[in-house]
Every structure is written in C-alpha cells, then in structure tokens.
Backbone as CSV, one residue per row, in Angstrom:
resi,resn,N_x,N_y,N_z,CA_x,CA_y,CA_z,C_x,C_y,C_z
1,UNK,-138.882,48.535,-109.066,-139.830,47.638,-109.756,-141.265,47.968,-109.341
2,UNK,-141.371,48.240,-108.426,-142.939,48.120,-107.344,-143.158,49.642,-108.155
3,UNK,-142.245,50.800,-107.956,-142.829,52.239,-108.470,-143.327,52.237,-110.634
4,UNK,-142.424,51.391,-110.937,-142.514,51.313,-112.519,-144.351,50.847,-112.908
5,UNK,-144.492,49.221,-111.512,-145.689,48.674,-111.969,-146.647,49.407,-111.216
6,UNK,-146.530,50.524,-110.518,-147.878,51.143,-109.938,-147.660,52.273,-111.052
7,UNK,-146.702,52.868,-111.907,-146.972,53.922,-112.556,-147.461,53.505,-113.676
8,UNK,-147.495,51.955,-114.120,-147.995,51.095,-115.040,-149.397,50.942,-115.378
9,UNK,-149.573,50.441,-113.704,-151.082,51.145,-113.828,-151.882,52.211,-113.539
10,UNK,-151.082,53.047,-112.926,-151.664,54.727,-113.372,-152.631,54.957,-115.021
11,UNK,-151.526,54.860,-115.456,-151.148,55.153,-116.551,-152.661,53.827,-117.422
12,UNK,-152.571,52.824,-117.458,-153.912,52.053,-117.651,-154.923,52.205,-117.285
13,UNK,-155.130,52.977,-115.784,-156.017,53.157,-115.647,-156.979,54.816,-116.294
14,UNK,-155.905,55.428,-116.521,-156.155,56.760,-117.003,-156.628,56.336,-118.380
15,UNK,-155.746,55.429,-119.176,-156.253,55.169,-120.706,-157.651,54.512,-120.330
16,UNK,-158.060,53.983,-119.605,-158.975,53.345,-119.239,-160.341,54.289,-119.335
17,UNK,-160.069,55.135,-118.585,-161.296,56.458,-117.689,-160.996,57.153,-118.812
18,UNK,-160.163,57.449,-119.940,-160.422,58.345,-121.740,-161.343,57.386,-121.936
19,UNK,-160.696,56.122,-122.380,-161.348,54.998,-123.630,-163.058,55.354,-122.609
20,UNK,-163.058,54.722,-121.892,-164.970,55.003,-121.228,-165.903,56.269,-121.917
21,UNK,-165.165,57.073,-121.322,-165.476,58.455,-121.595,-165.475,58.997,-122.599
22,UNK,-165.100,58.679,-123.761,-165.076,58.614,-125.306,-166.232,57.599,-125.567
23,UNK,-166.116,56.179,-125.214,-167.132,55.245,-125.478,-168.940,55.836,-125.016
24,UNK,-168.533,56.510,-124.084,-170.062,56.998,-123.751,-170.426,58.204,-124.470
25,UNK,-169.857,59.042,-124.948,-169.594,60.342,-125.810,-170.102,59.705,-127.047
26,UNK,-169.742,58.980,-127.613,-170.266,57.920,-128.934,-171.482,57.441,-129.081
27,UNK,-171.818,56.555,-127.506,-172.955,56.205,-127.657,-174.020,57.038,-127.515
28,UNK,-173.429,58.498,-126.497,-174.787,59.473,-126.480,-175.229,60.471,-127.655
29,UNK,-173.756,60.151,-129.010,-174.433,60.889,-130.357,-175.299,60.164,-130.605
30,UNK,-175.040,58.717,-131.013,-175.991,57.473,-131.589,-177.008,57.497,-131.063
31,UNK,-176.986,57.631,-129.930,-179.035,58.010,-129.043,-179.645,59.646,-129.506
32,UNK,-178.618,60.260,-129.560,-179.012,61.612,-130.343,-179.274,61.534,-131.700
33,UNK,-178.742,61.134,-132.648,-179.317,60.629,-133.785,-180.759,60.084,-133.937
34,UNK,-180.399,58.831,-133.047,-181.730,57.970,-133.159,-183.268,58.896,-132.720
35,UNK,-182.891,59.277,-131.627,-184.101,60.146,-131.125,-184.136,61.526,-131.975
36,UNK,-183.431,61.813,-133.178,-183.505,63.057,-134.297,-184.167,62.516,-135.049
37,UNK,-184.005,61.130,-135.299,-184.849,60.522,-136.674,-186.117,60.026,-136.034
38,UNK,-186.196,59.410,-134.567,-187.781,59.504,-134.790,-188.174,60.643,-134.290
C-alpha cells in the first residue's frame, strides 16, 4: 500500500513539473508575441 501511494505520487508529481513547464512555455510565446507587436 505505502509503495503504490508513494509511486502515486511520483507519478503526480512528474505530471505536475510537465503541466508547469508547458504552462511557462505558453506564457513565454504570449510575452513573445506581445513584445513582436509592440
């Protein structure tokens, strides 16, 4: 039980540190954009 819920959150925390790391990848086109148009 104890190995399932620590590989549980392995595993959340990894989707975690993508989802971020995608989310900041996104926001640094949108600042690239913005600073293309002015």
């Amino acid at each position: 039980m104890l190995r399932v819920s620590e590989t549980t959150f392995v595993e959340a925390g990894m989707t975690g540190v993508t989802f971020f790391i995608v989310e900041l990848g996104i926001v640094g086109k949108i600042i690239d954009v913005f600073l293309v148009k002015c």
